[in-house]
MIFI-208182 format. One record per residue: x, y, z of N, C-alpha, C, O, CB in turn; residue number from 1; chain; residue in one letter. Coordinates in nm, 2 decimals. Glycine has a CB too. Layout:
residues N
PT:X:Y:Z:X:Y:Z:X:Y:Z:X:Y:Z:X:Y:Z:NUM:A:a
...
end
This chain:
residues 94
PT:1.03:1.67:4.39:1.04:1.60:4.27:0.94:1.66:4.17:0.82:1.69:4.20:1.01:1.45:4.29:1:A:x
PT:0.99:1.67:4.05:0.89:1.74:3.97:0.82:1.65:3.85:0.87:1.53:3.84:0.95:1.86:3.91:2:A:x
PT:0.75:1.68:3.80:0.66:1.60:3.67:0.71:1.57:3.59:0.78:1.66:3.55:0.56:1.64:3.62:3:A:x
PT:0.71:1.44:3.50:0.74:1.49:3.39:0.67:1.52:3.28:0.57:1.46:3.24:0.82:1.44:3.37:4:A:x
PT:0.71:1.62:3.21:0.63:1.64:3.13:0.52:1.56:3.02:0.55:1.45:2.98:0.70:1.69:3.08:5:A:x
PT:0.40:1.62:2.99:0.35:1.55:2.91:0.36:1.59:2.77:0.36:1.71:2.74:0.25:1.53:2.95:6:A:x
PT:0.36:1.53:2.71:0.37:1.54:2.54:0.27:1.66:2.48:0.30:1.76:2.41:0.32:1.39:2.47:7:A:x
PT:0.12:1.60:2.55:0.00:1.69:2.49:-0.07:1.62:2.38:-0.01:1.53:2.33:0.04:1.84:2.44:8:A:x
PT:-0.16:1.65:2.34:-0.25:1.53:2.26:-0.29:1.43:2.27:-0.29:1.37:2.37:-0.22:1.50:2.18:9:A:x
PT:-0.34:1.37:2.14:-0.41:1.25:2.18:-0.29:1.13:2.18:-0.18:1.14:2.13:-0.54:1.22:2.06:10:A:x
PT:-0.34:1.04:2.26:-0.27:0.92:2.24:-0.24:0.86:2.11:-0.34:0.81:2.06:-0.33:0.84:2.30:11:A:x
PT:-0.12:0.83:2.03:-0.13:0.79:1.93:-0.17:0.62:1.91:-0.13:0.53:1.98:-0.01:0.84:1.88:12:A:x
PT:-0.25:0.63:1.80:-0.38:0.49:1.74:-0.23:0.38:1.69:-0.26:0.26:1.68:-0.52:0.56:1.53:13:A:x
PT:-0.06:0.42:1.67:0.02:0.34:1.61:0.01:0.19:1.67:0.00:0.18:1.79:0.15:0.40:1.62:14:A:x
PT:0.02:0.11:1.60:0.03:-0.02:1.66:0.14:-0.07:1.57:0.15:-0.02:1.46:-0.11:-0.11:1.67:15:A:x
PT:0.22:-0.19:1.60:0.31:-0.24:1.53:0.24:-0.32:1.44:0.27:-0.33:1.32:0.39:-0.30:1.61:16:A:x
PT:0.15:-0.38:1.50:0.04:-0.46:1.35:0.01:-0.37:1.27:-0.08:-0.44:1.22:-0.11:-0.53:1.39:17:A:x
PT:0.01:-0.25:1.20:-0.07:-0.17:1.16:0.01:-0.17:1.01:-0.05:-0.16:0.90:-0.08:-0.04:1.26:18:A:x
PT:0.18:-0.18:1.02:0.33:-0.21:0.92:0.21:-0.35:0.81:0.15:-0.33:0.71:0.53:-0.32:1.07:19:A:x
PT:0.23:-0.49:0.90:0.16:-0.55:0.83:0.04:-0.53:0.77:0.03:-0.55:0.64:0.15:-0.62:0.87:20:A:x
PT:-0.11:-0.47:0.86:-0.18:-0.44:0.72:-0.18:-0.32:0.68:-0.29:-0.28:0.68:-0.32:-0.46:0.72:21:A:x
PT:-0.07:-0.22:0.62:-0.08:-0.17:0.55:-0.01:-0.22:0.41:-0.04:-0.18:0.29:-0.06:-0.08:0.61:22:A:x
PT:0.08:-0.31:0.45:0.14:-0.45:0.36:0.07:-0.52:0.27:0.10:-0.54:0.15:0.17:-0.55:0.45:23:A:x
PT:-0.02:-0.55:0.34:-0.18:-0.63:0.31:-0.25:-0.56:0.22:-0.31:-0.63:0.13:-0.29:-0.65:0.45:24:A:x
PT:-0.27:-0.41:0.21:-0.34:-0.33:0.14:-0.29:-0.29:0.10:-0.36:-0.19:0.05:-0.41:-0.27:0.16:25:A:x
PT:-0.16:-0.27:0.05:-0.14:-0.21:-0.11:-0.06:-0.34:-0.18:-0.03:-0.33:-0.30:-0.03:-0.03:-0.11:26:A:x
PT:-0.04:-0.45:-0.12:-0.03:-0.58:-0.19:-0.11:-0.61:-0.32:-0.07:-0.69:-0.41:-0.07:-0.67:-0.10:27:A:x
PT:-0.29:-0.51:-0.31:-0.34:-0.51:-0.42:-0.36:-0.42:-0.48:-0.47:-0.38:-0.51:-0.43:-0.55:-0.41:28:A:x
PT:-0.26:-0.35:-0.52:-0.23:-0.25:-0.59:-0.27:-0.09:-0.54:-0.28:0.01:-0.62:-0.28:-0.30:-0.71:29:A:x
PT:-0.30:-0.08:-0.43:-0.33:0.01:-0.32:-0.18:0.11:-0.34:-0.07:0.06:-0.34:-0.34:-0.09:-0.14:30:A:x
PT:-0.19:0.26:-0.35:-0.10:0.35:-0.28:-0.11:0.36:-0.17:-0.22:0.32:-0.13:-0.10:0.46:-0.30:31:A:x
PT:-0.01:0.41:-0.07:0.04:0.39:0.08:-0.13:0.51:0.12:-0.21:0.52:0.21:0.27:0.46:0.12:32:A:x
PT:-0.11:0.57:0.02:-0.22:0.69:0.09:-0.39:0.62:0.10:-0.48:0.66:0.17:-0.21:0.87:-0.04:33:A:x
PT:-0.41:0.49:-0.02:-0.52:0.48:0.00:-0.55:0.35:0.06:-0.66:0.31:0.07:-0.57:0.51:-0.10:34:A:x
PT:-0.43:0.28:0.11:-0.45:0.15:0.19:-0.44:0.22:0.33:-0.51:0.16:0.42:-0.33:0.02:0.17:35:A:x
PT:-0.39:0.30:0.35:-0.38:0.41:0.48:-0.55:0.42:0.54:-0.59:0.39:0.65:-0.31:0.59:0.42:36:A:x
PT:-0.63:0.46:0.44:-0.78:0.50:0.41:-0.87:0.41:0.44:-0.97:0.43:0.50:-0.82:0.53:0.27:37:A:x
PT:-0.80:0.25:0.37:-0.84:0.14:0.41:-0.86:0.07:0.54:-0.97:0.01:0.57:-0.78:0.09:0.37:38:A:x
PT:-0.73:0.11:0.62:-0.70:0.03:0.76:-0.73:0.16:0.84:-0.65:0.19:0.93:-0.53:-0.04:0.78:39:A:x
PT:-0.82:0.23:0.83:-0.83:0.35:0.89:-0.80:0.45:0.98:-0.84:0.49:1.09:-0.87:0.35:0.90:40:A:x
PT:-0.68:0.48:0.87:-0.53:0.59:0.97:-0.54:0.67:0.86:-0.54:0.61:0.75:-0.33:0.51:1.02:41:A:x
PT:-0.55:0.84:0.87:-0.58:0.91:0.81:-0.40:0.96:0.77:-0.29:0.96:0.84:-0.70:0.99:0.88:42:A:x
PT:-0.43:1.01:0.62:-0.30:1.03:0.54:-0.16:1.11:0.66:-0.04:1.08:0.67:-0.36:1.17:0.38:43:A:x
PT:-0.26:1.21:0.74:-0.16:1.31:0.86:-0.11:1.19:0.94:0.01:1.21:0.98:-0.27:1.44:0.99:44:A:x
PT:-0.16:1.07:0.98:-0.12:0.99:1.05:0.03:0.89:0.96:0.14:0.86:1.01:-0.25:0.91:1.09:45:A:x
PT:-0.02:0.88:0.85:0.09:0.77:0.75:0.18:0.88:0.78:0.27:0.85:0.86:0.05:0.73:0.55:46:A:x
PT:0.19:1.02:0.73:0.32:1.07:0.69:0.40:1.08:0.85:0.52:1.06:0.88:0.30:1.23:0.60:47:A:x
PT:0.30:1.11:0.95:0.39:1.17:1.09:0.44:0.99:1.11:0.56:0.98:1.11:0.27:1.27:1.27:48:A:x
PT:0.37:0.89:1.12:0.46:0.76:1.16:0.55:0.71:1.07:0.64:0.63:1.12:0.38:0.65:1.19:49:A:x
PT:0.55:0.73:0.96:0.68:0.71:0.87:0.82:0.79:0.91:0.94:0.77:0.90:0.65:0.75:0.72:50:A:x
PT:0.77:0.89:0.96:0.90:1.03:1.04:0.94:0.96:1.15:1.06:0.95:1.15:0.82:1.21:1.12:51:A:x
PT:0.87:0.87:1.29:0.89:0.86:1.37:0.91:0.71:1.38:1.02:0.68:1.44:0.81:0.91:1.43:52:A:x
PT:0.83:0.61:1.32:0.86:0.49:1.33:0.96:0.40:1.23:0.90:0.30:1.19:0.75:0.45:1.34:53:A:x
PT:1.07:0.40:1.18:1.12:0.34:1.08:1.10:0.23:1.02:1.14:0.21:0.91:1.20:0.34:1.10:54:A:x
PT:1.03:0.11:1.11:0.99:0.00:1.07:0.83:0.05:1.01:0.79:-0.01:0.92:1.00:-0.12:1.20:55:A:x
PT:0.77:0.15:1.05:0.66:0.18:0.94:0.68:0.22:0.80:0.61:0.19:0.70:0.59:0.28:0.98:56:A:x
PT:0.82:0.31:0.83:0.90:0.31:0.66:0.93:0.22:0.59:0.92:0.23:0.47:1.03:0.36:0.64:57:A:x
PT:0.96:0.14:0.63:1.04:0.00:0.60:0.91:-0.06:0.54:0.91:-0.14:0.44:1.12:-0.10:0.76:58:A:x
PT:0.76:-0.02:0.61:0.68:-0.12:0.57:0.58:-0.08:0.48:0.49:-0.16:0.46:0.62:-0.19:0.68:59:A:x
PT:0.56:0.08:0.40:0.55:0.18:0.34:0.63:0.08:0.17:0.58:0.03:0.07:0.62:0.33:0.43:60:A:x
PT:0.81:0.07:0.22:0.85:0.07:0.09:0.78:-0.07:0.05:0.68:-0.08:-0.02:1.03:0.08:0.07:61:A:x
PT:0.86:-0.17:0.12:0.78:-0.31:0.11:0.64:-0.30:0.04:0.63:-0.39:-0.05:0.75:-0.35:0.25:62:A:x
PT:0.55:-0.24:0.05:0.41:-0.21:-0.01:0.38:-0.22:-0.10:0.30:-0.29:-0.16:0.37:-0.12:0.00:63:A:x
PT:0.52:-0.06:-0.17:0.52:-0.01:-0.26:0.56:-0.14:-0.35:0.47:-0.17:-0.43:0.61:0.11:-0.26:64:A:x
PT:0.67:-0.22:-0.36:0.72:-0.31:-0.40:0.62:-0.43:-0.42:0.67:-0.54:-0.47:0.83:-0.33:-0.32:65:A:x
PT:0.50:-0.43:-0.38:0.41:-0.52:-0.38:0.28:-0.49:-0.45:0.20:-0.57:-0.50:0.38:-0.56:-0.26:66:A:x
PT:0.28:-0.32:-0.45:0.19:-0.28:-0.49:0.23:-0.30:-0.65:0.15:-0.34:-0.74:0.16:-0.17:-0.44:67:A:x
PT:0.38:-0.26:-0.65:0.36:-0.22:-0.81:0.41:-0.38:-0.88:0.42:-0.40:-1.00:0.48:-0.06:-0.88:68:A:x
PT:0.42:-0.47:-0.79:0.42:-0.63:-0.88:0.33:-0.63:-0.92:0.31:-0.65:-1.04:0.42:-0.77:-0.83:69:A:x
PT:0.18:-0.59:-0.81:0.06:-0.66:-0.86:0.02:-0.55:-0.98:-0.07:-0.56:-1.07:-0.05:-0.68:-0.72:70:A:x
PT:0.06:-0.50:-0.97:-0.01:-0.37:-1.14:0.09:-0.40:-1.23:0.08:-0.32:-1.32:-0.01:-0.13:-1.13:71:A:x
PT:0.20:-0.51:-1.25:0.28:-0.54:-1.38:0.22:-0.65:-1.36:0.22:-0.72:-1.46:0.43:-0.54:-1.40:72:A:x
PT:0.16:-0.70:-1.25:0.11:-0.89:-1.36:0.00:-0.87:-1.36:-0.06:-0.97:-1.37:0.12:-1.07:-1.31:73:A:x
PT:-0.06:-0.78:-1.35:-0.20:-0.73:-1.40:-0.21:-0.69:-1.53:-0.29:-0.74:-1.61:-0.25:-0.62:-1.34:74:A:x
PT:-0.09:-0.57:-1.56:-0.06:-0.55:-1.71:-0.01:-0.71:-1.79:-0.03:-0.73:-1.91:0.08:-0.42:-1.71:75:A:x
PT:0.04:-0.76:-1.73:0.06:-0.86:-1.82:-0.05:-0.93:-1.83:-0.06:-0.95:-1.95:0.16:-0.93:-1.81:76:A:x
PT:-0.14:-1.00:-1.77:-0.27:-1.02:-1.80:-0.34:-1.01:-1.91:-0.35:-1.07:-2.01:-0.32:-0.96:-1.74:77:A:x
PT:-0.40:-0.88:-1.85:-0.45:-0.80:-1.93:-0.35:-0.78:-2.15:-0.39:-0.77:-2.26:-0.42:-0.65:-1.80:78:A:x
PT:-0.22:-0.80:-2.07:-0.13:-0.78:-2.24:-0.20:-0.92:-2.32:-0.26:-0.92:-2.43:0.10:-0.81:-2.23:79:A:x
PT:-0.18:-1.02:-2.25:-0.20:-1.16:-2.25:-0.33:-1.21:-2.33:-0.33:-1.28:-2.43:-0.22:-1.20:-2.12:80:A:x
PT:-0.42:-1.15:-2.25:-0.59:-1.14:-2.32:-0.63:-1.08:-2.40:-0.74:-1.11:-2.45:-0.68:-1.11:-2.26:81:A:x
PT:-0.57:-0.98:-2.45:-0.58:-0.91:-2.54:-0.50:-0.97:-2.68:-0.56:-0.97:-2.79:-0.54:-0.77:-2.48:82:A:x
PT:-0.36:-1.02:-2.66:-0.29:-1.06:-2.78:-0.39:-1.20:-2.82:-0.40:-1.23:-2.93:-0.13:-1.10:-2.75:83:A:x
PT:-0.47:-1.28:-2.71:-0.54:-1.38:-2.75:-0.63:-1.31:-2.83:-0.65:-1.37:-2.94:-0.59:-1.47:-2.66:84:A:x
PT:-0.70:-1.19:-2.82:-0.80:-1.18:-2.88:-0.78:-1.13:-3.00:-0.87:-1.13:-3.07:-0.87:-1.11:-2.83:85:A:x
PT:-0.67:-1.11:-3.03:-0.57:-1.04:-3.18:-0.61:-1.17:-3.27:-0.70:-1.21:-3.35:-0.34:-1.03:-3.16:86:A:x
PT:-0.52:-1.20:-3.21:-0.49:-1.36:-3.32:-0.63:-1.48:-3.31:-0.62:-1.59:-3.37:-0.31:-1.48:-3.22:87:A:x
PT:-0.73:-1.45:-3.22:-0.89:-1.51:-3.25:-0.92:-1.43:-3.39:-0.93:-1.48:-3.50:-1.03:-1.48:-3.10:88:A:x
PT:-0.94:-1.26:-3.36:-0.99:-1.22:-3.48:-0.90:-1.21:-3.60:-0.95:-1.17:-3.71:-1.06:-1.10:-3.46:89:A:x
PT:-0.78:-1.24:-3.60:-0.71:-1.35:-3.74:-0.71:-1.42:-3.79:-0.69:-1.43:-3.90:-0.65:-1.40:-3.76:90:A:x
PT:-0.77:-1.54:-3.66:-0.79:-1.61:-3.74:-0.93:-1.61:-3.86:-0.95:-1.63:-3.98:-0.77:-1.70:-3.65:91:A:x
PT:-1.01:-1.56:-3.72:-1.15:-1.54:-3.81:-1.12:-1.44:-3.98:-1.18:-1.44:-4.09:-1.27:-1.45:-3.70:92:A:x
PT:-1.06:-1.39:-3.96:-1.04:-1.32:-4.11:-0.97:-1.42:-4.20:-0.99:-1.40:-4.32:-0.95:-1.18:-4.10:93:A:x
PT:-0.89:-1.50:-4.16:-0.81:-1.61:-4.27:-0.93:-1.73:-4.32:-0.90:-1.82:-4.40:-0.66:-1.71:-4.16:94:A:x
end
């Protein structure tokens, strides 16, 4: 009976919890590369488990989709406070 082969390398750090907080960190407006940075799995790790795990893809796009809500109701915010401050220094000029 023979062996079976081993892969070689290190054991991979993937965990299935890992989908959620990377979820969690770009929820605040985080790119996949720097919530990656966050939960500390280095960029070579994000791209090889998005190749291999599909529910890490799945949890990459998800991200993206959370990330970029939170940077439009930020911009709107931000639009928000600023038009208040329009129409304060209007008024003050009237």
């Amino acid at each position: 009976m023979t062996k079976p082969k081993h892969a070689g390398g290190r054991p991979t750090l993937y965990r299935r919890e890992m989908c959620d907080r990377l979820v969690d960190a770009m929820a605040n407006g985080l790119t996949a590369e720097a919530a990656a940075a966050r939960i500390g799995i280095s960029a070579r790790s994000l791209f090889n488990w998005q190749k291999q795990h599909p529910e890490f893809l799945q949890a990459i796009q998800e991200g993206r989709q959370r990330s970029q809500l939170w940077w439009e109701e930020r911009d709107s915010e931000q639009f928000q406070k600023f038009r208040l401050a329009v129409v304060a220094a209007e008024a003050l000029r009237a």
